[in-house]
N, C-alpha and C positions, 0 to 999 in steps of 0.2 A: 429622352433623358432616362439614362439605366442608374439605378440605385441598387450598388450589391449593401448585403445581409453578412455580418460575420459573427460566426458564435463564439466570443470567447470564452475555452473552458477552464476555470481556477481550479489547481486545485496544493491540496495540502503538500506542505515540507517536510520530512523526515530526517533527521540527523543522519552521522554514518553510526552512533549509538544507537540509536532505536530501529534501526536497521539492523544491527549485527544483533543487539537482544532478540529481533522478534526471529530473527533465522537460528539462533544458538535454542530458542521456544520450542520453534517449528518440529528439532529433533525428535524432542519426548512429547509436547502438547498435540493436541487436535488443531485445526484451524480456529473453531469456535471458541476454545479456550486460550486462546494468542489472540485474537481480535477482543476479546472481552480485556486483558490484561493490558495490552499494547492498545486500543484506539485504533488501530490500523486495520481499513476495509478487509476483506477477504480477499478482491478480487488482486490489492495491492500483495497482500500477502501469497498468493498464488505467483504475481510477477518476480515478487523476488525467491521465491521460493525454486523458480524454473532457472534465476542465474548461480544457484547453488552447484 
C-alpha cells in the first residue's frame, strides 16, 4: 500500500490595483522601497516586473 505526499502551497492574492501600483512603483522606487510600501514579496515583485 503506496501513500503519496502532496504539498499544498497557499499563497497570497493581489488585486489588478495593487498590481498595477506596485509596477507604476517599480519605475522610480527601488524594490526594497515597493515591498515595504505595497506588502508584496520581492520575489513577486521581480515576476511581475519581468511581464513589464
Amino acid at each position: 500500500m503506496s501513500h503519496s505526499l502532496f504539498y499544498v502551497r497557499t499563497s497570497k492574492k493581489y488585486s489588478v490595483a495593487q498590481i498595477n501600483h506596485a509596477r507604476e512603483q517599480l519605475k522610480t522606487n527601488t524594490y526594497a522601497n515597493v515591498v515595504a510600501m505595497t506588502g508584496i514579496s520581492r520575489s513577486t515583485l521581480k515576476r511581475i516586473n519581468k511581464d513589464m
